[in-house]
MARBA-3410 file (N, C-alpha, C, O; in Angstrom, 1 decimal):
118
25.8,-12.7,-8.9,24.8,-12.5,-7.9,23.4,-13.0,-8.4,22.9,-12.8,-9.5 ~ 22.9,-13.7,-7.4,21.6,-14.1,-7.8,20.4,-14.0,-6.9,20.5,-14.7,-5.9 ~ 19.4,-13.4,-7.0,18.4,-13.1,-6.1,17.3,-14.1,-6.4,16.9,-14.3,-7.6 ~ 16.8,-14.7,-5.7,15.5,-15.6,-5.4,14.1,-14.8,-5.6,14.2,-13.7,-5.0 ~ 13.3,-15.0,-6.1,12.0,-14.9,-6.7,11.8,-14.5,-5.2,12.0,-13.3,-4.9
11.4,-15.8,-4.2,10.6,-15.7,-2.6,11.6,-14.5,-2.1,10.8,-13.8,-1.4 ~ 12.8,-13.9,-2.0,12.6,-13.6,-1.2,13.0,-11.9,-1.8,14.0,-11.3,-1.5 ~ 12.2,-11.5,-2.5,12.3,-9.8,-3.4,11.3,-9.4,-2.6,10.3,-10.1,-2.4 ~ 11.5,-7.9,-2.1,10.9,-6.9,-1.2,9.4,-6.5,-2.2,9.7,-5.8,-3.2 ~ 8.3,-6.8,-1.9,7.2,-6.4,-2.4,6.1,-5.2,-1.5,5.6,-5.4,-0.4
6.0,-4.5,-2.2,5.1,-3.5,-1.1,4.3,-2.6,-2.0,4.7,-2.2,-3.1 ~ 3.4,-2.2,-1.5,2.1,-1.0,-1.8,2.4,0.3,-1.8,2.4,0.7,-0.6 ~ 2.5,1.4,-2.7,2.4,2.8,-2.4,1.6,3.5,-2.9,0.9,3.0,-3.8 ~ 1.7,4.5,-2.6,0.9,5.5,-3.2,1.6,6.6,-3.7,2.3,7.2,-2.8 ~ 1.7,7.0,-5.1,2.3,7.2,-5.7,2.3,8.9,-6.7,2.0,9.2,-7.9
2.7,9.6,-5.4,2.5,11.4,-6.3,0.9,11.8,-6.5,0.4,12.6,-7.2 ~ 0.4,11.2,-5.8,-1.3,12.1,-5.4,-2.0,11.0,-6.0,-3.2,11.1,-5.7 ~ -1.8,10.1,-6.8,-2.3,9.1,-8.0,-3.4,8.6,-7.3,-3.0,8.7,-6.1 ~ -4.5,8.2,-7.4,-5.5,6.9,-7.1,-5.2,5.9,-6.9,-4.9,5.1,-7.7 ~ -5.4,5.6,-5.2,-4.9,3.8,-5.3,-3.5,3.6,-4.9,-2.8,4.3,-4.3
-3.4,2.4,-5.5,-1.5,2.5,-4.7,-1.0,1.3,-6.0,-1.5,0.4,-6.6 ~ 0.3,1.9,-6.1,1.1,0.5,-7.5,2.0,-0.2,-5.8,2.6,0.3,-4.9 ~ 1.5,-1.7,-6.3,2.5,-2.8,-5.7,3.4,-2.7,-6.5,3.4,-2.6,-7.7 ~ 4.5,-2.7,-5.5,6.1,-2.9,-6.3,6.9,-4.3,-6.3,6.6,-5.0,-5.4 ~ 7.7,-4.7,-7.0,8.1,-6.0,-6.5,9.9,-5.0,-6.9,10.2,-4.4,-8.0
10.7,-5.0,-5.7,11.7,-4.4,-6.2,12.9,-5.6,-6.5,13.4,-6.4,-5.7 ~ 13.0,-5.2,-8.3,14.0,-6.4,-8.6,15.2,-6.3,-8.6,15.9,-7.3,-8.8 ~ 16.0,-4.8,-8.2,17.6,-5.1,-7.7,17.2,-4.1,-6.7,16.0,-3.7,-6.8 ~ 18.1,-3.6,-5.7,18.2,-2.9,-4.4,19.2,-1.8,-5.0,20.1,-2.2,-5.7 ~ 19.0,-0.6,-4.8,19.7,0.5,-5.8,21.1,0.3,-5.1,21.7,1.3,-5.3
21.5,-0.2,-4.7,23.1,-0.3,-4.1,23.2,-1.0,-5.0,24.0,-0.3,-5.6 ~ 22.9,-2.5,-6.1,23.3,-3.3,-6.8,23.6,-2.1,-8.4,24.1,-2.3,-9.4 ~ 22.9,-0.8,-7.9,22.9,0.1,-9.3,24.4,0.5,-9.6,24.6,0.9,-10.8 ~ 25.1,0.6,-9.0,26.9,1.5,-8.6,26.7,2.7,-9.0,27.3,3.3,-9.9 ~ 25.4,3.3,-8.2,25.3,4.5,-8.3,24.8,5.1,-9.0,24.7,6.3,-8.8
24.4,4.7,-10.1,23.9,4.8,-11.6,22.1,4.8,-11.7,21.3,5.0,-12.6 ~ 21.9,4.4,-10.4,20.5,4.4,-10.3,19.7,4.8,-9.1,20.4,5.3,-8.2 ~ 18.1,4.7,-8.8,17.6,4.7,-7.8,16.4,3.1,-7.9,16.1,2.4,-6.9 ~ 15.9,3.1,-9.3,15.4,2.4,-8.7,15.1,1.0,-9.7,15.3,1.5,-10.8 ~ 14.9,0.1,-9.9,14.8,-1.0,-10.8,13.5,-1.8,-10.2,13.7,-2.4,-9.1
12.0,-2.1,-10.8,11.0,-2.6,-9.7,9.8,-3.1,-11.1,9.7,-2.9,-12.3 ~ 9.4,-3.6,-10.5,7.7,-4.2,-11.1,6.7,-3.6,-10.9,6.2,-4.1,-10.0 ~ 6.1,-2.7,-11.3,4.7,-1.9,-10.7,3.8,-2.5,-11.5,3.8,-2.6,-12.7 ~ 2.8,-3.0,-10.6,1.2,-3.4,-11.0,0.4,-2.0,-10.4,0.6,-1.3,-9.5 ~ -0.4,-1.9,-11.2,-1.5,-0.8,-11.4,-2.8,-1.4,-11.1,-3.0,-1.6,-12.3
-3.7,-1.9,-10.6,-4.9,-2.4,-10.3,-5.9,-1.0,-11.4,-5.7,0.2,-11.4 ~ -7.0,-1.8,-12.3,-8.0,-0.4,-13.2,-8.3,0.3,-12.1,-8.8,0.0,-11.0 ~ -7.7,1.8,-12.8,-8.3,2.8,-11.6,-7.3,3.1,-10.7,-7.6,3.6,-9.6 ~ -6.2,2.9,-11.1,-4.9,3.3,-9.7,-4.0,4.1,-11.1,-3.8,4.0,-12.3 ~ -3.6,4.8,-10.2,-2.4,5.7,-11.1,-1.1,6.0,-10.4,-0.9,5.8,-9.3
-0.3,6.6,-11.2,1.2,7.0,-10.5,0.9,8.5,-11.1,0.8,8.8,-12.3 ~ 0.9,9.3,-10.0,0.1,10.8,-10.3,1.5,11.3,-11.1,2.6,10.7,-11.2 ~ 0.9,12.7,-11.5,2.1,13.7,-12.1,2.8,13.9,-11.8,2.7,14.0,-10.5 ~ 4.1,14.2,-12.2,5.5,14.2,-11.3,6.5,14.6,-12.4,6.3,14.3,-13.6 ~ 7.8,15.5,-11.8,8.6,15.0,-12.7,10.2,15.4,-12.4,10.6,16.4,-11.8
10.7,14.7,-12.8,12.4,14.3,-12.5,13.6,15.1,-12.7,13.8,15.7,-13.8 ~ 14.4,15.3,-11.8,15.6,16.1,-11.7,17.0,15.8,-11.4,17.6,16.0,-10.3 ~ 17.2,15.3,-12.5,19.6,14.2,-12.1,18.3,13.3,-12.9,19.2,12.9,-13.7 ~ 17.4,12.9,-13.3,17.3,11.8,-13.5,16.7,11.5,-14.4,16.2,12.5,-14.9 ~ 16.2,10.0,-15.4,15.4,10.1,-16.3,14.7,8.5,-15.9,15.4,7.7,-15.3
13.8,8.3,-16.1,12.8,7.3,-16.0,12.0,6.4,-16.8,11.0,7.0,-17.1 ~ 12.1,5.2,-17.2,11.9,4.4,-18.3,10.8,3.3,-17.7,11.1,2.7,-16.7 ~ 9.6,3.1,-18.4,8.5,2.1,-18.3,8.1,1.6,-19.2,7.3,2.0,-20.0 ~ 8.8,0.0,-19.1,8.2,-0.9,-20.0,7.3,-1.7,-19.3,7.3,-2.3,-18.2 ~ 6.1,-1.4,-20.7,4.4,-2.0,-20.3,4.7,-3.5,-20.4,5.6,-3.8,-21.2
4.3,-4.5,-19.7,4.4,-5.7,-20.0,3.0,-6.3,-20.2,2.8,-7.1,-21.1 ~ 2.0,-5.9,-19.3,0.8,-6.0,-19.2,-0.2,-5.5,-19.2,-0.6,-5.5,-18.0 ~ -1.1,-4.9,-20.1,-2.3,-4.4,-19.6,-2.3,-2.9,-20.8,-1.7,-2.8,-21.9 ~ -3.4,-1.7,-20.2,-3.2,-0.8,-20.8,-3.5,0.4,-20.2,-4.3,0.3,-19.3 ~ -3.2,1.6,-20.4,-3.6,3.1,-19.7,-3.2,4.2,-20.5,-2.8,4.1,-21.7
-3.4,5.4,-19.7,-3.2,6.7,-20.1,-2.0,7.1,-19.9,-1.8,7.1,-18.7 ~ -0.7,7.6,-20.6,0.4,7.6,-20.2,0.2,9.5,-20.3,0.1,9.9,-21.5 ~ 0.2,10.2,-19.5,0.7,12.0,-19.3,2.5,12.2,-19.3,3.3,12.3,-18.4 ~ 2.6,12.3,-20.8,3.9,13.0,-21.4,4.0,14.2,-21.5,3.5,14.7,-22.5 ~ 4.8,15.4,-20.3,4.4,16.6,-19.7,3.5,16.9,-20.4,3.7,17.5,-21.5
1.9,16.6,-20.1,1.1,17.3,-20.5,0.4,16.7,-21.7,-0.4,17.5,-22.2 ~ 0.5,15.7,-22.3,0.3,15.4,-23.8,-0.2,13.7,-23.2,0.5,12.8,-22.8 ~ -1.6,13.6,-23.2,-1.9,12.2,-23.3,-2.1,11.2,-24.2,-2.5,11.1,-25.4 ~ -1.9,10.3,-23.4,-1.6,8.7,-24.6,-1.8,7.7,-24.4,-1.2,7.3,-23.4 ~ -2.5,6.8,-25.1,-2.9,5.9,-25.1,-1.8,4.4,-24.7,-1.5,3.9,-25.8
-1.2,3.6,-23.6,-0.1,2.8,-24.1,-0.5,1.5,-23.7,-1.1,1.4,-22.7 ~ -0.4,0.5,-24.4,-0.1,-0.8,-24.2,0.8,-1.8,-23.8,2.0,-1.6,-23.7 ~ 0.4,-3.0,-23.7,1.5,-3.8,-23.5,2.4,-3.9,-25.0,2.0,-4.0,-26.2 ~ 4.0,-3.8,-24.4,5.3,-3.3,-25.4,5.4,-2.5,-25.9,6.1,-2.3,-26.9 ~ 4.6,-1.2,-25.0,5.3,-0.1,-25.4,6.3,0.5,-24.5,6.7,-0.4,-23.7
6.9,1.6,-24.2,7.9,2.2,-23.6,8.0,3.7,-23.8,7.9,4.4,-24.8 ~ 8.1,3.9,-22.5,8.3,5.3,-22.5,9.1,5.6,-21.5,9.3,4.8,-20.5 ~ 9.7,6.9,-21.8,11.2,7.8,-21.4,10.7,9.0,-21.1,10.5,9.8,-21.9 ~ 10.5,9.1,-19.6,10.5,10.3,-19.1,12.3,11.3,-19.0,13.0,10.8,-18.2 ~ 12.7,11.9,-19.4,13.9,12.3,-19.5,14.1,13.8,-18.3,13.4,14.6,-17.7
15.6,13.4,-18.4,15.8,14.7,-16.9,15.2,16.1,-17.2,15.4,16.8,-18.2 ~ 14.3,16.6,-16.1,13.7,17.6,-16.1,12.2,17.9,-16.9,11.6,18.9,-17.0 ~ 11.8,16.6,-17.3,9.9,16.2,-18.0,9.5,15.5,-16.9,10.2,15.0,-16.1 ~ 8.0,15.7,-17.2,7.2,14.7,-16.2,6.4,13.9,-17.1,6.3,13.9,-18.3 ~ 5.6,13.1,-15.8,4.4,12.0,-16.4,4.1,11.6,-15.4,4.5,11.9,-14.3
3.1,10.7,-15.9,2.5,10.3,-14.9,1.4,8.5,-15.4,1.7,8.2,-16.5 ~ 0.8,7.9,-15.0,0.3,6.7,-15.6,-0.7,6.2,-15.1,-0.5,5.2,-14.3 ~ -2.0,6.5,-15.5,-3.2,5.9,-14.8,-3.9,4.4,-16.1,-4.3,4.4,-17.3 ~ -3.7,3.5,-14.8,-4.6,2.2,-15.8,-5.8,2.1,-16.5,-6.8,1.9,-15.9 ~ -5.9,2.3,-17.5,-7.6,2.8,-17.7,-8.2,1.0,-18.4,-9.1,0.6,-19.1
-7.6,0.6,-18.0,-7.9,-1.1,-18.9,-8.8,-2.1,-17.8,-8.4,-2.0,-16.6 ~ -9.5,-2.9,-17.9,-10.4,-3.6,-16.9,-9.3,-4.7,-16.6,-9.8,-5.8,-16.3 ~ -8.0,-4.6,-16.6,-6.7,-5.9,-16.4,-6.1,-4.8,-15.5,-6.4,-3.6,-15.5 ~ -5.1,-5.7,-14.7,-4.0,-4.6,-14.1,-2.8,-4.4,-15.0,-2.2,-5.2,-15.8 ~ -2.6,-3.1,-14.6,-1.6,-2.6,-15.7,0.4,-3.2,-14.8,0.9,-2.8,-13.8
0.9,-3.9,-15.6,1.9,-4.3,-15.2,3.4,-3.9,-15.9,3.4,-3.9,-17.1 ~ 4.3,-3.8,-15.5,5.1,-2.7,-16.3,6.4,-2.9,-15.2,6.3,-3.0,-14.0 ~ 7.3,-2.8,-15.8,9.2,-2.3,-15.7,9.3,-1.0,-15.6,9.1,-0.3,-16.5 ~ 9.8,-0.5,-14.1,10.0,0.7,-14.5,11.8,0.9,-13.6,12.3,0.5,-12.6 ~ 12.1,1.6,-14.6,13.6,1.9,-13.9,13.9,3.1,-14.0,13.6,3.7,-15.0
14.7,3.8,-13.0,15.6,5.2,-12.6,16.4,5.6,-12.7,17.0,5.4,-11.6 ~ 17.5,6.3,-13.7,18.8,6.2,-14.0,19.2,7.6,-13.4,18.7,8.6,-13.8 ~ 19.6,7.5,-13.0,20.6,9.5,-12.6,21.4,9.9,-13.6,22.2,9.1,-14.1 ~ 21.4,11.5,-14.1,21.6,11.5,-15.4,22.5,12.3,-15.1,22.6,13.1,-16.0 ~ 23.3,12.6,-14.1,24.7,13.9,-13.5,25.1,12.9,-12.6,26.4,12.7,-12.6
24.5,12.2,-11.9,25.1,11.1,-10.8,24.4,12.1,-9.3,24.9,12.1,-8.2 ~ 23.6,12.5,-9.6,22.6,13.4,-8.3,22.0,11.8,-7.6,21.4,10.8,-7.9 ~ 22.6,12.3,-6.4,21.9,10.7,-5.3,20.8,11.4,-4.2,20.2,10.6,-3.4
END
């Protein structure tokens, strides 16, 4: 299977109370997951936008930085992250990720279900 660059679903949200909204570019459609997932996507962060606090249940959540830099909230414990780093929100922790960098913060983030909870 091969999906085309032009035609991947891109859109704006706002994201658990966060500032601003992350554009998504979503790079598989969670049906391509066999269940194993919810979500596989590109989030751009514009300085000053965040993905508010939140946190996960069946599931765990993985963001690789590709671009840029911010504040990563590891339930509770702040941090500094850059581009190539990565972080693992795991079933039943939260976080959350505000750009604090004068670049947009650009990042991998994916959704795995960790019981197979849909």
């Amino acid at each position: 299977m091969i999906t085309r660059a032009d035609t991947l679903d891109v859109f704006d949200k706002e994201v658990f109370g966060g500032p601003g909204v992350i554009t998504f570019t979503k790079i598989v459609d969670p049906a391509t997951l066999a269940g194993n997932g919810r979500l596989f996507n590109i989030g751009v962060l514009k300085p000053g936008n965040a993905v508010g606090y939140h946190k996960h249940k069946g599931e765990l959540e993985i963001y690789y930085i590709l671009e840029g830099e911010g504040l990563y909230n590891d339930n509770g414990t702040e941090t500094n992250i850059k581009a190539g780093d990565v972080t693992v929100c795991q079933d039943g922790e939260g976080h959350g990720l505000l750009n604090t960098g004068s670049k947009d913060l650009k990042m991998v983030a994916l959704i795995l279900f960790t019981n197979k909870a849909k």
